[in-house]
C-alpha positions in Angstrom: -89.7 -52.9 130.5 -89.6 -49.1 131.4 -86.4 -49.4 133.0 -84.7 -51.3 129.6 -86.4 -48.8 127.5 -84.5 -45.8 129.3 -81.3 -48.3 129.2 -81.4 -49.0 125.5 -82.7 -45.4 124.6 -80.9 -42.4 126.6 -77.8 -44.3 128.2 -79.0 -44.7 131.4 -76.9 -46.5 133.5 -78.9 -49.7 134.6 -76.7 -49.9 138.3 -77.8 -46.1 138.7 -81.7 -46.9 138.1 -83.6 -46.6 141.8 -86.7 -45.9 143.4 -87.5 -42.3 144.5 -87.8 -42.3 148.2 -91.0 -41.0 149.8 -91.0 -36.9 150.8 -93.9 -35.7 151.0 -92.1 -32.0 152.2 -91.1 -32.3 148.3 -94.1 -33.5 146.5 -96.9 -35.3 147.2 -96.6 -36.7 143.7 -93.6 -38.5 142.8 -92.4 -40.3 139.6 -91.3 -43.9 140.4 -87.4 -43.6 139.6 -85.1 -41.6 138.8 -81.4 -42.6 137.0 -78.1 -41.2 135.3 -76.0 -41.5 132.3 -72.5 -42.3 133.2 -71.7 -38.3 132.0 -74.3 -37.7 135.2 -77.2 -36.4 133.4 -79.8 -37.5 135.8 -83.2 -38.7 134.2 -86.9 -39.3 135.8 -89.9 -41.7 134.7 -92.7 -42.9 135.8 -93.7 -46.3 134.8 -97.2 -47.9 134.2 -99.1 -51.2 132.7 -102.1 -52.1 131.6 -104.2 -55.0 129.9 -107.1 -52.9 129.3 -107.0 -50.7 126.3 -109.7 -48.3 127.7 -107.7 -47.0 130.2 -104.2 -46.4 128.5 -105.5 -42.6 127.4 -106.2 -42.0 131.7 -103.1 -43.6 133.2 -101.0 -41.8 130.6 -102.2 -38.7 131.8 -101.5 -39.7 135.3 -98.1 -40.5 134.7 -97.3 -37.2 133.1 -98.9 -34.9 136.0 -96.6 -37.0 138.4 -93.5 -36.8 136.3 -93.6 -33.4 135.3 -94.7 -32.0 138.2 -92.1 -33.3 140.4 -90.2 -30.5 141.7 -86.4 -31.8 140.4 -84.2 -30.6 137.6 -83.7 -33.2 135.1 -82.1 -33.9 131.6 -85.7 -35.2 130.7 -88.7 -36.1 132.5 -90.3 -39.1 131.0 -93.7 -40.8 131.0 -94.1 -44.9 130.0 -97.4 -47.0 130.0 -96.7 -50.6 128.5 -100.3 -52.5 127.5 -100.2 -55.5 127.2 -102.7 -57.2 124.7 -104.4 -60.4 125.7 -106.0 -60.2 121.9 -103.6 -59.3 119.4 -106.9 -59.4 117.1 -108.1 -55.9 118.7 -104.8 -53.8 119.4 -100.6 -55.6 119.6 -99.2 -54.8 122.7 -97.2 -51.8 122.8 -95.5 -49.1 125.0 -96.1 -45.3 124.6 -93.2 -43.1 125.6 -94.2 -38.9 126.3 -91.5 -36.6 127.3 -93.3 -33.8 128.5 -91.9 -30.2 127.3 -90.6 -28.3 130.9 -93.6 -26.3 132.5 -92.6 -22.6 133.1 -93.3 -21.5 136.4 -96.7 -19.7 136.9 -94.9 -17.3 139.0 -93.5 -15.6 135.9 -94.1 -11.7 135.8 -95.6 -10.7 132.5 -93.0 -8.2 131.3 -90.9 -7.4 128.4 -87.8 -9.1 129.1 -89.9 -12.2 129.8 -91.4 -12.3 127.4 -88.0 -11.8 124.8 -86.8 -14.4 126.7 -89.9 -17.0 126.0 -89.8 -15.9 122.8 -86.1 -17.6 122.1 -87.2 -20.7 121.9 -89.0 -20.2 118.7 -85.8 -18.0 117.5 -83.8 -21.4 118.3 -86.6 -23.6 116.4 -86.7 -21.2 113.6 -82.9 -21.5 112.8 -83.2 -25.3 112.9 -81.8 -26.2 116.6 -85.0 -28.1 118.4 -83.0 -30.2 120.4 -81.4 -27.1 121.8 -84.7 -25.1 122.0 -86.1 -28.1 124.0 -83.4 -28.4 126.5 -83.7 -23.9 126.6 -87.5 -24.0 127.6 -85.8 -26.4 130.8 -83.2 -24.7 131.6 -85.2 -21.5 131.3 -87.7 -22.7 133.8 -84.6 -23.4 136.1 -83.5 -20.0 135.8 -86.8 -18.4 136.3 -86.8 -20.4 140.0 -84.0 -19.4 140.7 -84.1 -16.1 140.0 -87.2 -15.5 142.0 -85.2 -17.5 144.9 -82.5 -15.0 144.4 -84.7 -11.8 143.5 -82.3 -10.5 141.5 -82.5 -9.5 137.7 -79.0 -9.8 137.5 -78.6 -13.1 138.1 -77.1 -15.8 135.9 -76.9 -19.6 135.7 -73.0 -20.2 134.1 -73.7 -24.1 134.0 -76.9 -23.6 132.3 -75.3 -21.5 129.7 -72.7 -24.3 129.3 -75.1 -26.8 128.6 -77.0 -24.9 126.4 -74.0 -23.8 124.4 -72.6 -27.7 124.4 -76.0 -28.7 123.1 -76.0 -25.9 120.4 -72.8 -26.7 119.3 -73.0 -30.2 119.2 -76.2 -30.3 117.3 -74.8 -27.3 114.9 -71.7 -30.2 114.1 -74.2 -32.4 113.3 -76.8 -31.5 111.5 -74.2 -29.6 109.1 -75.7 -26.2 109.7 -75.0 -23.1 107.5 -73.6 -19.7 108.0 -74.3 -17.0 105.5 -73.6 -13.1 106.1 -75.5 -10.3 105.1 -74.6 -6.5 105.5 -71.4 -7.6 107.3 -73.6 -9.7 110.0 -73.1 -13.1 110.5 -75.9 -15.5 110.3 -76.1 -19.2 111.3 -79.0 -21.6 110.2 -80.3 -24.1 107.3 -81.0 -24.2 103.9 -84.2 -25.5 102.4 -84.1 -26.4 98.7 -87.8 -26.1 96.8 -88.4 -29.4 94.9 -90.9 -27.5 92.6 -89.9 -23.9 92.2 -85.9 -22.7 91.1 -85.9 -21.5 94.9 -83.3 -21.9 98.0 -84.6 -20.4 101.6 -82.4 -19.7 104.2 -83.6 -19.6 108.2 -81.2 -18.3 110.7 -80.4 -16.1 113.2 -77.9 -13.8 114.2 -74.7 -15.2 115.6 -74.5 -12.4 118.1 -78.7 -12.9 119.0 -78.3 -17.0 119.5 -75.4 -16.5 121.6 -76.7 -13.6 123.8 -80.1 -15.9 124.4 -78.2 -18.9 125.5 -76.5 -16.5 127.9 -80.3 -15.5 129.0 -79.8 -11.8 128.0 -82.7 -10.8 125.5 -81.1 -8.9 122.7 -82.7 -6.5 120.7 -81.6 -6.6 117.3 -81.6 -3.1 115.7 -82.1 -3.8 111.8 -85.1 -4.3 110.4 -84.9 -4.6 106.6 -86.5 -5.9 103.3 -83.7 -6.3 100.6 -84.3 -7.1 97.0 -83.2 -7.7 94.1 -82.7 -9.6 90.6 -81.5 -12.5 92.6 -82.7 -13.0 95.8 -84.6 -11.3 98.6 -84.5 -11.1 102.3 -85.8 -10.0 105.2 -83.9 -9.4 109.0 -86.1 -9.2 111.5 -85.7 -7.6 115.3 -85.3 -10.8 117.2 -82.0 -11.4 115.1 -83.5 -14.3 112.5 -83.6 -13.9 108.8 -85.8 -15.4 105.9 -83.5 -15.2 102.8 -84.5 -16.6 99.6 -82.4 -16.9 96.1 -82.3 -18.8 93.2 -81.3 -22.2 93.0 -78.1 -23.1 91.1 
């Protein structure tokens, strides 16, 4: 049921679907299989049942400690636990899903550039890209590993930068997002129309900030400013986003 569930929802390739093999030099913990999408994303999940409702909460938790902390870069690492009811009167069968967001290594310096780099995933969430922040926080944890491999600030992950800059374009084409430019900078982002005031609010980000922190490079952004007048108002803050409101036409 876990393995047509990863078919049916993320492409997996059902030939591709195996069994992870025993290593205990890896892990001690292992999810039960890993599998690919025919472009060769590869994808993990552990897979669980039960008949007794009581436990679902406790074998949900254990599936998620052994998927997520299994030491293998993946497109997703993904958690199942089918119950199955033997009283539909109580509780209807059902399977829970968890993807669990990427754990960032707890080997991580505290420092400024860190910490700018952390804080890009809310700059991405801000300006209406979660899909892309969620596949940043995993491809930052990446980097950070390998960058303490390498001990080298100057290192930099080109394939991770692709995917992230795929992802952000794809889901930019999508979703239909906006561009606006203020004081000659070039901001890209959404617009949400108020229902019950005459108001339109724009949340974006720089073009020049998003692309710098898909590239890993934490870019201050030099303006800081509070504009306003008859017709709208706006702020620009240092991390690149802007809040701009004006009147609805």
């Amino acid at each position: 049921m876990a393995a047509y569930f990863m078919v049916e929802f993320f492409d997996i390739s059902w030939d591709t679907i195996s069994q992870i093999p025993v290593n205990s030099n890896l892990s001690k913990k292992r999810p039960d299989f890993l599998a690919f999408t025919p472009s060769q994303e590869q994808y993990l999940f552990e897979a669980k049942g039960t008949t007794n409702i009581k436990s679902i909460e406790n074998i949900l938790s254990k599936a998620l400690d052994q998927v997520k902390n299994y030491p293998s870069n993946a497109a997703a690492k993904i958690a199942i636990v089918t119950y199955l009811s033997s009283d539909k009167r109580f509780f209807p069968s059902h399977t829970f899903v968890v993807d669990p967001p990427a754990s960032i290594p707890d080997f991580i310096t505290p420092n400024m550039d860190n910490s700018r780099l952390l804080h890009f995933e809310k700059v991405l969430q801000f300006a209406g890209f979660p899909e892309t922040a969620s596949l940043y926080l995993k491809e930052l944890s990446s980097f950070f590993r390998e960058q303490n491999q390498t001990n080298s600030r100057k290192y930099r992950n080109e394939e991770s930068s692709q995917r992230l800059m795929d992802k952000f374009n794809e889901e930019r084409e999508r979703n239909d997002k906006s561009d606006i430019t203020i004081e000659d900078i070039e901001f890209i982002g959404r617009y949400i129309i108020s229902e019950d005031a005459d108001l339109k609010l724009f949340f974006g980000a720089s073009r020049k900030s998003l692309l710098d922190g898909l590239r890993f490079m934490p870019s201050e952004f030099t303006i800081q400013n509070l504009q306003r007048n008859e017709e709208d108002i706006y702020s620009i803050f240092t991390d690149g986003t802007i809040l701009y409101a004006t009147r609805r036409a």
